[in-house]
Residue, then its C-alpha position, 0 to 999 in steps of 0.5 A: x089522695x092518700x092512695x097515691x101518696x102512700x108512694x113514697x119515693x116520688x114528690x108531692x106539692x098538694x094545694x093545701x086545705x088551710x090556706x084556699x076558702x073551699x067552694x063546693x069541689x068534691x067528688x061523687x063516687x062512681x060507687x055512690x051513683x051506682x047505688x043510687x045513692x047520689x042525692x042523699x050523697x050530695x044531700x050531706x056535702x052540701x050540708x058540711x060545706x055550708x058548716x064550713x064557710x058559716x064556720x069559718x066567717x066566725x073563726x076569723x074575727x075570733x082568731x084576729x082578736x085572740x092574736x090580735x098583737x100578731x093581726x096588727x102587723x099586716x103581714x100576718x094577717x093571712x096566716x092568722x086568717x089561715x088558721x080559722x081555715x084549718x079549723x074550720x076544715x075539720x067539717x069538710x068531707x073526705x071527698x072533698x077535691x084538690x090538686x096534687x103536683x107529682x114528680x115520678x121516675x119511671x120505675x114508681x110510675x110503673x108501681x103506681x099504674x099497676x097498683x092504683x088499677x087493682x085498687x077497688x075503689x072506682x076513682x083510683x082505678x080510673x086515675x091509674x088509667x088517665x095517668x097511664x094515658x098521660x105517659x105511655x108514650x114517653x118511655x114505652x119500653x121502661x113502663x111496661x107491666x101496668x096491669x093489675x095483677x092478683x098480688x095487688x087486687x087480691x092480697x088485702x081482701x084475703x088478708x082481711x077475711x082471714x082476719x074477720x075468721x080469726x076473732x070469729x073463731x075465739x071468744x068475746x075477748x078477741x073481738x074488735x075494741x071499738x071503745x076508741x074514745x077511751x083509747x090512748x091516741x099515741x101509744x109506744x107499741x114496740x122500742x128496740x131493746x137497749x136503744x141508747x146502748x145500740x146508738x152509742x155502740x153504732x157511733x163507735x162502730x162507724x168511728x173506728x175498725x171494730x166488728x158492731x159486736x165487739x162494739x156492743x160489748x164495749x158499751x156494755x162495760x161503759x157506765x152511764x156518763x160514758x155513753x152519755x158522753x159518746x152521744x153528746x159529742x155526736x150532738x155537740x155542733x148540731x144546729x135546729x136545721x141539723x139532721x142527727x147524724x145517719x147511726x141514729x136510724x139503728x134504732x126503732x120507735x113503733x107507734x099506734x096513733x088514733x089520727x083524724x084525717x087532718x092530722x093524718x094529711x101531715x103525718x102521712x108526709x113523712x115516708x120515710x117512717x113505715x105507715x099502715x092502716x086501717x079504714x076510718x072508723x066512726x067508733x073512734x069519735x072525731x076531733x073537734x077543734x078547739x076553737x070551734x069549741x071556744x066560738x061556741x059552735x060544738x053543737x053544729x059540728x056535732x049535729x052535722x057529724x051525727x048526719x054524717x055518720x046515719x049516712x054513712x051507715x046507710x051508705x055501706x050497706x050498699x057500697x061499703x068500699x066507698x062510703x068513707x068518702x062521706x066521713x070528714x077531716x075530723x073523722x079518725x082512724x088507727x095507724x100503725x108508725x114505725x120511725x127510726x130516731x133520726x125521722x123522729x128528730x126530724x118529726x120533733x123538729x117541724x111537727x113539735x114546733x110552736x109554728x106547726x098545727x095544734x093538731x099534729x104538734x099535740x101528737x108529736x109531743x106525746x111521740x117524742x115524750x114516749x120515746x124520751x122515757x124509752x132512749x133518753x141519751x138517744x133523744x136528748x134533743x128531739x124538740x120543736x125548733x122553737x125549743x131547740x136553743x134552751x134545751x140545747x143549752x140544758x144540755x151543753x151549759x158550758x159549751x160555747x163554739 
């Protein structure tokens, strides 16, 4: 799913975790039974599925007595029930199923088909070969180099080895840090230079006829109040459904987030940032959710985990492509996120709301907060819709329209 979600001009519907009670639907790799090792494979799933229906039967009657306000009305019965599904998801497996409605135009069809074929794991080059059987005669002279080729089969492994020589080749202080656990899980890695500078010169660019140049050094003779000024007035009539306006993308947000695979499953949908990775790594611990840890159920999780994780040792000896597959939504691992302003607005807006999940929404926050210390006039209202219209009023006391 995230392979082919890495495509980021096409839309996705997928049937969501947090809301369906999950059966035993997951897939065994055809590299796992390869091995031969499909028992102690399947041994394992079974094991964290049952965790997660046992987890959910406790998480429900403690969700509706902790919002049992919101549970009195019948109407939110089904949301609140769904968050014990969210929670108790954390223990399910990444090679858990699901389904995934797709809108593609030719051209992305065409990508996807060629790259999902070079890809190493057996299901992605069997999925590329179905969906090419799907659709090739619907446009059969737009869908044409469907192949894998050596650019997208051999690049990353390359990559990769040289990478492994590089750290191999210095002393001990450039090996791999895999101390994640005390790792910050958001860090700032990058911010354009002088943003709120370079928002304020792009708001005049486009307002006027002068060369960016001349509208740099413009803002460079501006004090504070004035530039603080310029922004307030692109930001006067904006509402909580608003998207800032389009010169708020001249400026960047780098991140490295240790994300868990639930968490990622969310952020992973907003294509427009730049989102890269790295395989999910052990090393770097697992979320627990809070619940869990509140229904006094910590230590189950973590005995499954600790099965897990012998499993999957053993798993990638013999086939280390597909052993993550064995891993768990609460599993994490390092991405490296690029955002402008504008999609960090639109990430604050869903992701930092009071509505959105604990997980993401804790992530969210830090990223915007980060970003505050960095571009203050730039983000001066990146929140949560929930906490738009006080800080709206912060920021404008004495603007009513």
């Amino acid at each position: 799913m995230e392979e082919i979600e890495k495509f980021r001009l096409c839309s996705y519907t997928e049937k969501s975790q947090r809301y369906v009670l999950l059966k035993d639907d997951f897939v065994i790799p055809a590299e796992i039974r390869k091995a031969g090792l499909e028992d102690a494979f399947i041994g394992i799933v079974r094991e964290q599925n049952r965790l997660y229906h046992k987890l959910h039967k406790n998480l429900k009657p403690y969700v509706l007595e902790k919002h049992r306000d919101l549970a009195a009305d019948p109407k939110n019965r089904s949301m609140i029930e769904g968050w014990a599904k969210e929670d108790a998801r954390y223990i399910l497996s990444l090679a858990t199923e699901t389904q995934l409605g797709m809108t593609i135009n030719a051209r992305n069809l065409e990508l996807m088909l060629r790259r999902l074929a070079a890809h190493p794991l057996a299901e992605a080059q069997e999925y590329s070969s179905e969906l090419y059987e799907a659709t090739k005669n619907i446009a059969p002279s737009l869908i044409r180099y469907t192949k894998a080729t050596d650019y997208d089969r051999l690049t990353r492994q390359a990559l990769k080895e040289k990478a492994i020589t590089l750290y191999e080749e210095r002393d001990q202080t450039w090996k791999p840090n895999t101390s994640g656990r005390v790792n910050k899980n958001v860090a700032l890695v990058y911010v354009t230079p002088e943003a709120d500078n370079r928002i304020v010169a792009s708001l005049i660019h486009s307002s006027s006829n002068f060369p960016f140049s001349q509208c740099l050094q413009i803002v460079s003779s501006m004090n504070r109040r004035e530039k603080e000024g310029f922004v307030k007035t692109a930001l006067r009539h904006v509402k909580a459904y608003d998207p800032v306006l389009r010169e708020f993308e001249h400026v960047d947000l780098h991140f490295e987030l240790i994300i868990n695979a639930s968490c990622f499953a969310q952020m992973k949908r907003h294509r427009m940032a730049t989102i890269t990775g790295q395989e999910y790594d052990p090393s770097l611990g697992v979320t627990i959710p809070p619940a869990i840890i509140e229904i006094g159920m910590e230590k189950a999780f973590m005995e499954i985990v600790k099965r897990t994780e012998k499993t999957f040792g053993e798993l990638k000896k013999h086939t280390p492509t597909a052993a993550g597959y064995i891993l768990t939504n609460s599993h994490r691992k390092r991405i490296s996120m690029k955002v402008n302003a504008r999609e960090l607005y639109h990430i604050a807006r869903l992701r930092a709301d009071a509505h959105a999940q604990w997980d993401i929404r804790q992530m969210a926050e830090q990223m915007v907060y980060l970003g505050k210390r960095e571009m203050p006039l730039t983000l001066m209202l990146a929140t949560g819709k929930d906490g738009f219209t006080s800080l709206y009023d912060q920021t404008f006391p004495h603007f009513k329209e």
